[in-house]
C-alpha positions in Angstrom: 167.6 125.7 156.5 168.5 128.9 155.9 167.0 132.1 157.6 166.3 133.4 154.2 164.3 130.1 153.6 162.7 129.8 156.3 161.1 133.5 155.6 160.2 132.8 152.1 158.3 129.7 153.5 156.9 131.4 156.1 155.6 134.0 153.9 154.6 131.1 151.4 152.4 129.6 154.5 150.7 133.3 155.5 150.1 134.2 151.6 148.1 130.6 151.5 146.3 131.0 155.3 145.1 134.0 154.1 143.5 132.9 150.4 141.9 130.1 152.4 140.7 132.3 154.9 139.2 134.8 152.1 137.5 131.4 151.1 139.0 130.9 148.0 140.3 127.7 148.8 136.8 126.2 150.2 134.8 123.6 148.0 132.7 125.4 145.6 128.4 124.9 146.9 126.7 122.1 145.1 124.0 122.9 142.8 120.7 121.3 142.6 120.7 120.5 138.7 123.9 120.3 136.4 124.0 121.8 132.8 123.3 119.2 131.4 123.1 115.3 132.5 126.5 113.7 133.2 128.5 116.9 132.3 130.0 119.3 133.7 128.7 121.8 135.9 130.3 125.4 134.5 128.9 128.5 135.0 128.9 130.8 131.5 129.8 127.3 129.2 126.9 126.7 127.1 125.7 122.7 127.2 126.5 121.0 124.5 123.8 119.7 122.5 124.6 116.5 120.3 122.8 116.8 117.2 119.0 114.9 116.2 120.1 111.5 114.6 119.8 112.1 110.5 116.5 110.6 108.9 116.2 107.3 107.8 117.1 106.9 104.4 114.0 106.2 102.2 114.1 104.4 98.5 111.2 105.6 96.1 110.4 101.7 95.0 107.7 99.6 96.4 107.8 96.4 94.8 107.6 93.8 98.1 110.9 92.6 98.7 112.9 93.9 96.3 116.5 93.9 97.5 117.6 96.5 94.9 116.0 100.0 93.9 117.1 102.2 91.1 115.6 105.5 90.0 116.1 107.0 86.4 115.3 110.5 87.0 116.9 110.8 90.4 120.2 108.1 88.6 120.4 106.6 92.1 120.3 103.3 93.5 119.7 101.9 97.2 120.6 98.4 98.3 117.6 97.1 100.9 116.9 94.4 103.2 113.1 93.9 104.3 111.6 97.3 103.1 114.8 99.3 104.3 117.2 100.9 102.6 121.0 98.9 103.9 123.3 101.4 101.6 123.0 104.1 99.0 122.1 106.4 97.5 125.1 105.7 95.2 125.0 107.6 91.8 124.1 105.3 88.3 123.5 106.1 84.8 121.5 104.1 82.3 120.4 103.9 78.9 120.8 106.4 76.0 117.8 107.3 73.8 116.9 104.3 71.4 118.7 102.2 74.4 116.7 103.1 77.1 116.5 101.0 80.1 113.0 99.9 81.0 111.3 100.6 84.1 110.1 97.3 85.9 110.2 94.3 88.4 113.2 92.0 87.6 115.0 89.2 89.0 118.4 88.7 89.3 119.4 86.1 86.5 123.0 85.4 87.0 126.3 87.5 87.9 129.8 87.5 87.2 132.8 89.2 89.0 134.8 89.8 85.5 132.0 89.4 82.4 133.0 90.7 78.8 130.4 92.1 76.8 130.6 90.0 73.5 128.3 93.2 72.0 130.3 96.0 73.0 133.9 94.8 73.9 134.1 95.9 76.8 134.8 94.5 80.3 132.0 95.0 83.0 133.2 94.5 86.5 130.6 93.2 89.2 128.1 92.1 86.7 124.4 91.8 87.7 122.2 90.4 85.0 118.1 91.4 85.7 116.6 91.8 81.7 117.8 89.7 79.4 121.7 91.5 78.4 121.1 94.3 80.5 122.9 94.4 83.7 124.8 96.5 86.3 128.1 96.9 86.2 131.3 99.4 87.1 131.0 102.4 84.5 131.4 105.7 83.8 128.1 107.5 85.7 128.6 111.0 84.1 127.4 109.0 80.5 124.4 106.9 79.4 124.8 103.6 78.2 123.6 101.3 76.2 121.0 100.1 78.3 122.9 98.8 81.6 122.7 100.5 85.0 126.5 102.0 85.1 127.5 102.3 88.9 130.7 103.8 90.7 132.8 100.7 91.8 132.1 101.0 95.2 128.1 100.8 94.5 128.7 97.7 91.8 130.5 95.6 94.0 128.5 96.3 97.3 125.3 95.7 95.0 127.1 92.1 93.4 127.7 91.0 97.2 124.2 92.2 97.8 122.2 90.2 95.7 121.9 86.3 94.3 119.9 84.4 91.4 115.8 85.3 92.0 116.6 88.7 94.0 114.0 91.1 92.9 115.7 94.5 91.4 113.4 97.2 90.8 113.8 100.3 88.1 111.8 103.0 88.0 111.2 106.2 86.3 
């Protein structure tokens, strides 16, 4: 090695024997409690707190067992399982005046993936028949219709997955 190297590593060595001899280079003293549990423990970082868990979502019917809940005034339905609400709120419209859609308990008569309405002529995607013609079905939310809950595609088809013959839907004010 050269004499020039060997003075630059010599001087290399003192600079770092005398950092570890200010005690910059010992291990830092333990403290009792961290920041926060299983983080780290940094002096002057603020902990970081995760945030409360949202609410549980709640759906305004109460008819026992109803697997499907839909509220005129609010135009929002919830799909539930045993009391609780499983998806939604997903926006709906319903019936125009002199077509309103009634409020009550229903059951599910039939469905159909690709139904034409015979009174309308129109096609009504994801089809749920609960009153006699009226039924949910893909449709434009920002209008009313002529009695049928209109729903957003995504709420239509999870609610025609959702539900079978006999399911209880329930529509309120």
């Amino acid at each position: 090695m050269s004499s020039t190297r060997v003075r630059r590593a010599s001087a290399g060595y003192a600079l770092l024997a005398g950092i570890a001899a200010a005690g910059f280079l010992t291990a830092p003293a333990a403290h009792a409690d961290p920041l926060w549990p299983g983080g780290p423990d940094v002096p002057g970082v603020p902990a970081i707190v995760p945030p409360p868990p949202a609410p549980p979502v709640i759906a305004p019917c109460t008819a026992a067992g109803a697997k499907v809940c839909m509220s005129k005034s609010m135009n929002e339905a919830w799909l539930m399982e045993d009391g609780k609400v499983t998806y939604g709120p997903t926006p709906i419209s319903h019936g125009r005046p002199g077509y309103e859609t009634p409020p009550g308990v229903f059951k599910v008569a039939f469905k159909r993936e690709d139904h034409w309405s015979t009174m309308h002529h129109v096609p009504m995607k994801w089809a749920v028949f609960f009153n006699g013609d009226i039924a949910t079905h893909i449709g434009p939310v920002e209008e009313q219709s002529h009695g049928c809950i209109r729903m957003v595609p995504e709420g239509a088809e999870r609610l025609y997955h959702h539900v079978n013959p006999g399911d209880i839907i329930e529509v309120i004010e």
